[in-house]
N, C-alpha and C positions, 0 to 999 in steps of 0.2 A: 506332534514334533516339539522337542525343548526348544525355545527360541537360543538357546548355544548354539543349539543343531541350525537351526534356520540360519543362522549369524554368519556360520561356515560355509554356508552354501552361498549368502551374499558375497561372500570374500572371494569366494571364484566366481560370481559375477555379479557385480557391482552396481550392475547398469538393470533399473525397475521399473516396470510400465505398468499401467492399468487401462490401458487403450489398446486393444489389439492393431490398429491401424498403423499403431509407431511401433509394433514390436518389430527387432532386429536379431540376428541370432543370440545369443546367448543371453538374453535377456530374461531376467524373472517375471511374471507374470501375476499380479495381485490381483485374483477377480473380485473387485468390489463391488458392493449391491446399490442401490441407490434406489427413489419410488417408483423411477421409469425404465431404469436395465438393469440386469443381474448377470456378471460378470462369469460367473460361474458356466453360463450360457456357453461361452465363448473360450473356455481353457483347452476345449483339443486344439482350434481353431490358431490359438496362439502359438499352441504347439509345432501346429503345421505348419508356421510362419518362421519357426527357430527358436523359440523362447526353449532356455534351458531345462527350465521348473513353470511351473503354476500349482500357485495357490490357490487351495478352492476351502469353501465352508461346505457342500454341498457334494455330499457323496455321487459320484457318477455311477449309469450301468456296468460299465467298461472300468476297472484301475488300469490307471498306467503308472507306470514306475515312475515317471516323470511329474506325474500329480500328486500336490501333497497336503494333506488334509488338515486344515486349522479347526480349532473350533471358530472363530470369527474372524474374517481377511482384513477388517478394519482394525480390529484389535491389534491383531500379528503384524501389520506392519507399522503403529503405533509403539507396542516393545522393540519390536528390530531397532524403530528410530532409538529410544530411549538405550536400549545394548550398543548401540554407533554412539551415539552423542557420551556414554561413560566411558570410551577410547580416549575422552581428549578434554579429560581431568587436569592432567598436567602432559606439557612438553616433554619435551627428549631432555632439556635444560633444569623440570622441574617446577617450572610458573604454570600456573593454573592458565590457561587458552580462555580469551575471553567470548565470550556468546554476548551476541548485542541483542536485546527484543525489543524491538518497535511498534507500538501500536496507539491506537489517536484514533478521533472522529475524521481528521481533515489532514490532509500531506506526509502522512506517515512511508507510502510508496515513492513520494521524492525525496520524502527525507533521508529516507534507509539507501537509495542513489545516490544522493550525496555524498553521504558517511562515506558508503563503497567507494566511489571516487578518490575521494581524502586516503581512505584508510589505506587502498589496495594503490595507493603509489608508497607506500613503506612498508605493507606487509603484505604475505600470500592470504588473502581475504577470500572468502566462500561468501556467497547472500543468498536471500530468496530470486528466485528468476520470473520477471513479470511481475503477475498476483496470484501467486502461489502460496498465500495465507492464510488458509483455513483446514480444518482437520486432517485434509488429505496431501493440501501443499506443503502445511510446515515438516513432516514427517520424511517428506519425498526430497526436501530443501536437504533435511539434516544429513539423510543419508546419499546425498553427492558431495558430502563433504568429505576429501581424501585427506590420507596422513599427510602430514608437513605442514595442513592448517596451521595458519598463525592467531586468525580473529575468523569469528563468524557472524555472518549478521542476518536475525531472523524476523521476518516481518511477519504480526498477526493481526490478524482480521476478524472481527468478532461483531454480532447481531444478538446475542443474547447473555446475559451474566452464566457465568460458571466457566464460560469458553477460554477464556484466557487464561483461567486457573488453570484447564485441564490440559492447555496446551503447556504452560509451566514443566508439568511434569518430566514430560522426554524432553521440552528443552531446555531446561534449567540452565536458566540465564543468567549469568556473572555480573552484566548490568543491562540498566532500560531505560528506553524512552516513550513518556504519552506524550503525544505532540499537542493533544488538546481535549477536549471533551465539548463536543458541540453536540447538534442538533441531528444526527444521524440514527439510523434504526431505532426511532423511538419505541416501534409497535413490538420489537422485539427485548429490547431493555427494559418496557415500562416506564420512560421518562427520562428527563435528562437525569434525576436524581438516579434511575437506573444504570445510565450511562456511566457515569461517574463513578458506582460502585463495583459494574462490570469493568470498566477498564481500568481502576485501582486494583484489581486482584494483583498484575504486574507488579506494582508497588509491594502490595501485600506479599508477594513471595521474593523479592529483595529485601525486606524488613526482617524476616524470616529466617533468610541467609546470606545475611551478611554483603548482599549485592551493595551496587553503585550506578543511584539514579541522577540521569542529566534531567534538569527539570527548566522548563523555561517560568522565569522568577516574573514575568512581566504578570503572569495568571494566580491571583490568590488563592485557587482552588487549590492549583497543583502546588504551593506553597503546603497548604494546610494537609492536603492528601497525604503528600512524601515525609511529613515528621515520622521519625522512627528508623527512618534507613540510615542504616550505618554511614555512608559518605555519599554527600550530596553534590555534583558537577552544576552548576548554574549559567545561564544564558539568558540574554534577553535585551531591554532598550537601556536600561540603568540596575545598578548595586547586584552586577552580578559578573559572575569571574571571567565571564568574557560578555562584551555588550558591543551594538552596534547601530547603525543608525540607516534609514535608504537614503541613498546620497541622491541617485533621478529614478523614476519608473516612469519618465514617458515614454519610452519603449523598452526595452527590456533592464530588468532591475539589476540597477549598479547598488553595491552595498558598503558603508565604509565600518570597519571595525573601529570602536572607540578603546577598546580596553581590554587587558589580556591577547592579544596579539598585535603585532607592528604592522596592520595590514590596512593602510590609506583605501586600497578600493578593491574591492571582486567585481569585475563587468560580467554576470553569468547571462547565461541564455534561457534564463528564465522570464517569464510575464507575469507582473502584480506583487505588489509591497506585501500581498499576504503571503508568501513567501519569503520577508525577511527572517521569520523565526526557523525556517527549517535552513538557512543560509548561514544562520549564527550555531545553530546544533552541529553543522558539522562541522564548524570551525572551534566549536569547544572540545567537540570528540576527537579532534586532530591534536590538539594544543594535549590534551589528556595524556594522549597516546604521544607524545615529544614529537610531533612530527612537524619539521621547519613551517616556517611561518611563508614563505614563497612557494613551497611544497602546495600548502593547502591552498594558496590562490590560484596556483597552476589548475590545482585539480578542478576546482570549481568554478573554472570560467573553462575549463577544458569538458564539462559534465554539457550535453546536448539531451533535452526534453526529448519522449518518445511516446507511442504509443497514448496519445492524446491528452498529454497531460501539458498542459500551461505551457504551447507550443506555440510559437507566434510563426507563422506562416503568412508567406507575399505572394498574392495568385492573382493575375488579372486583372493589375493596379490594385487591389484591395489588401489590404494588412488584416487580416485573420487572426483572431485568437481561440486555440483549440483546445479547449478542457472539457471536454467530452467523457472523462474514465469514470466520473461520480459526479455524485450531486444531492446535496442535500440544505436545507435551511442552514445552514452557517455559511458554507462554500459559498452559497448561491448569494448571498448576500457580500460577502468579501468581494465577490467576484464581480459582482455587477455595481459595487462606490466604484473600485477601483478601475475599471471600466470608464466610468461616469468621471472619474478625475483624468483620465492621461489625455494628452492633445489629441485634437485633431476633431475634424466636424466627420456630418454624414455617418451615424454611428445606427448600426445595425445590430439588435438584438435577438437574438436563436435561442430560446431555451427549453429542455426538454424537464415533461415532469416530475418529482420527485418520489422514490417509491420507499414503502416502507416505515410511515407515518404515524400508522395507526391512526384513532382517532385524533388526532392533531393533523393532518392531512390537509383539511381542507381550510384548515384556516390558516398552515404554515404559507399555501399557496396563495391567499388573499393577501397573506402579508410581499408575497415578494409581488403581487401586482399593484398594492399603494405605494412599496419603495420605487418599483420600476415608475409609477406617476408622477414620481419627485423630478426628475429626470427627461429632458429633451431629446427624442432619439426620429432619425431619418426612417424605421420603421422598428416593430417588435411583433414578431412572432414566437407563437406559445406552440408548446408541441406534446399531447400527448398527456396521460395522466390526470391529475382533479382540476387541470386547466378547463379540463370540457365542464366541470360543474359549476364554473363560477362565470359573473357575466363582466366582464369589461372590453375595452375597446379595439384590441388589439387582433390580429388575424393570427386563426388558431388551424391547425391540421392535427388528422387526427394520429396519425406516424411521421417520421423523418424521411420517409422516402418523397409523401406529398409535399414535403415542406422542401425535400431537397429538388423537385421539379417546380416548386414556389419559386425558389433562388437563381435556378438554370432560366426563368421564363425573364425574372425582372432584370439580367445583364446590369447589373450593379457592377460599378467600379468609382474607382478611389476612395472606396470605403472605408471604414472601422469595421468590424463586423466581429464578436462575439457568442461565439459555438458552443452550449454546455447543457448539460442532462446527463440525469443518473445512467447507468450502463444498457439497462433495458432499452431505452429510450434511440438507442444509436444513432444520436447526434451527427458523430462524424457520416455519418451517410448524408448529408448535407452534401456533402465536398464532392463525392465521387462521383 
């Protein structure tokens, strides 16, 4: 089938799953393959649930009318994305719709919240939903994007070079942001030098065509990276078009803008000063986009943490900080000064292992147990990962479940208490 053909078929229904569990009637049905289920298994199945259409790579015994045979289901709905996302070229007015891509080592999923926040109190904004940022999210993101779009904002997620490139393609993005280049999926970049050159592809295809990169001016990297693009948005602490400064982070971060906006304070509901850069990115990308200057503080003291991201939680007398979504040698290090700075005694540290290191692994791990040494704390437990390979002092479990019956046994209150580890690691099972 010409992906025209498949296009038309989207348009009378709109609505695309690759889970038979969430199919609803008139829903298309993409059976994707992956190393552990082949979706193709499962297209009568979907059928019989309501699904309009399914997509299959894999000829069945039986044709149905209603099965429609790609040559590859990841591919096919990779061009469908890319045939949706060339709908909104330009407006009904004529202005080319702008596509935001987000992608970073560290806060790119708050950041891309943020912006959304800002943006979608002045315009009809579409985003990524959740972490819906990799070859199957950004694709599934583009195409819930309906007409009347005004801006879109698309978040990617990336473990190995080329991936940003190729997500480039069907989203070809208008402009971007790397929120950083740290210490994350070494094993799959090759290094931070890796890192650095996979998440510049972004750059690389605004340099290309003519985009427009916000870049935080505070990092010489991303100074050096972004020469070339056509028009540069800048952010950060000084000599940059909008700059700001943390005005308190002993409990959650109040921010005051210094410059390019008239904005004395944002009280947000965020936890930790290393979040003032994704705080000043979306007060640039508001300011960009002419959106008042009380507009954008509304929104970003109006934005509430979720889904365990830099969530400051009060349970039981104890004040909780829950960043449990990720976790890598940079995070983990931002995360645990800034910890170690805000008030308060009786500080309790939870941290779950780090995955995806490669051989840097075990000694990113040594490193976060000398800085945790620098540091006074009421206890510290290690959870999980090349914790178990290394020797120090600390009480270690070997999941979050045993550590979460640690926690339930010692009835701790009026604590501090900081929750974080990579996603495997499920931190937040501590709590429950």
């Amino acid at each position: 089938m010409q992906i025209t053909d498949l296009y038309q078929l989207y348009l009378r229904h709109p609505s695309i799953q690759t889970d038979t569990r969430k199919i609803r009637k008139d829903d298309l049905f993409f059976a994707l393959k992956g190393p552990n289920f082949n979706g193709n298994q499962f297209a009568k199945e979907a059928l019989a649930k309501g699904a309009a259409y399914a997509i299959i790579d894999e000829l069945p015994e039986n044709i149905d009318e209603k099965i429609i045979h790609v040559h590859d289901v990841l591919t096919a709905l990779q061009d469908l994305a890319l045939h949706h996302r060339s709908q909104f070229l330009f407006s009904t007015s004529g202005k080319q719709i702008p596509f935001i891509a987000v992608t970073g080592s560290n806060g790119k999923t708050t950041s891309k919240e943020l912006i959304h926040a800002v943006l979608s109190s002045s315009f009809k904004t579409y985003t990524t939903e959740g972490n819906l940022n990799n070859h199957i999210g950004i694709p599934l993101t583009i195409l819930k994007i309906k007409q009347g779009a005004e801006i879109a904002i698309i978040e990617m997620g990336a473990n190995h070079q080329k991936e940003i490139e190729a997500y480039c393609v069907y989203t070809m993005p208008t402009h971007g942001v790397i929120t950083n280049c740290g210490k994350a999926h070494l094993e799959g970049f090759g290094g931070e030098e890796g890192v650095r050159k996979g998440k510049g592809e972004l750059y690389d295809y605004l340099r290309c065509n003519s985009g427009t990169a916000f870049v935080m001016w505070d990092y010489d990297y991303l100074q050096e990276m972004s020469k070339g693009i056509s028009k540069r948005v800048t952010y950060g602490t000084k000599n940059a078009d909008v700059t700001g400064i943390v005005k308190s982070s002993s409990g959650l971060l109040e921010v005051s803008i210094t410059a390019g906006a008239d904005i004395s304070s944002i009280k947000t509901n965020l936890v930790g000063e290393y979040n003032l850069p994704n705080v000043l990115l979306a007060v640039a990308i508001g300011k960009y986009f002419k959106i008042p200057d009380e507009k954008i503080r509304l929104a970003l003291e109006n934005y509430i943490p979720s889904n365990s991201r830099s969530q400051l939680i009060e349970k039981d007398s104890n004040k909780i900080i829950l960043d449990a979504y990720n976790a890598n040698p940079t995070s983990m290090k931002a995360a645990i000064e800034n910890f170690a700075k805000m008030e308060g005694s009786d500080k309790v540290l939870m941290l779950g292992g780090m995955m995806e290191l490669g051989p840097e692994s075990l000694h990113e791990h040594q490193n976060l147990i000398e800085l945790i040494n620098k540091y006074k704390w009421k206890n510290v437990v290690l959870v999980g990962g090349d914790f178990s390979k290394l020797t120090h002092p600390f009480i270690f479990f070997e999941n979050s479940l045993q550590a979460a019956g640690w926690y339930k046994g010692q009835k701790i209150s009026n604590a501090n208490i900081l929750i974080k580890g990579s996603r495997s690691t499920s931190m937040e099972k501590v709590l429950e």
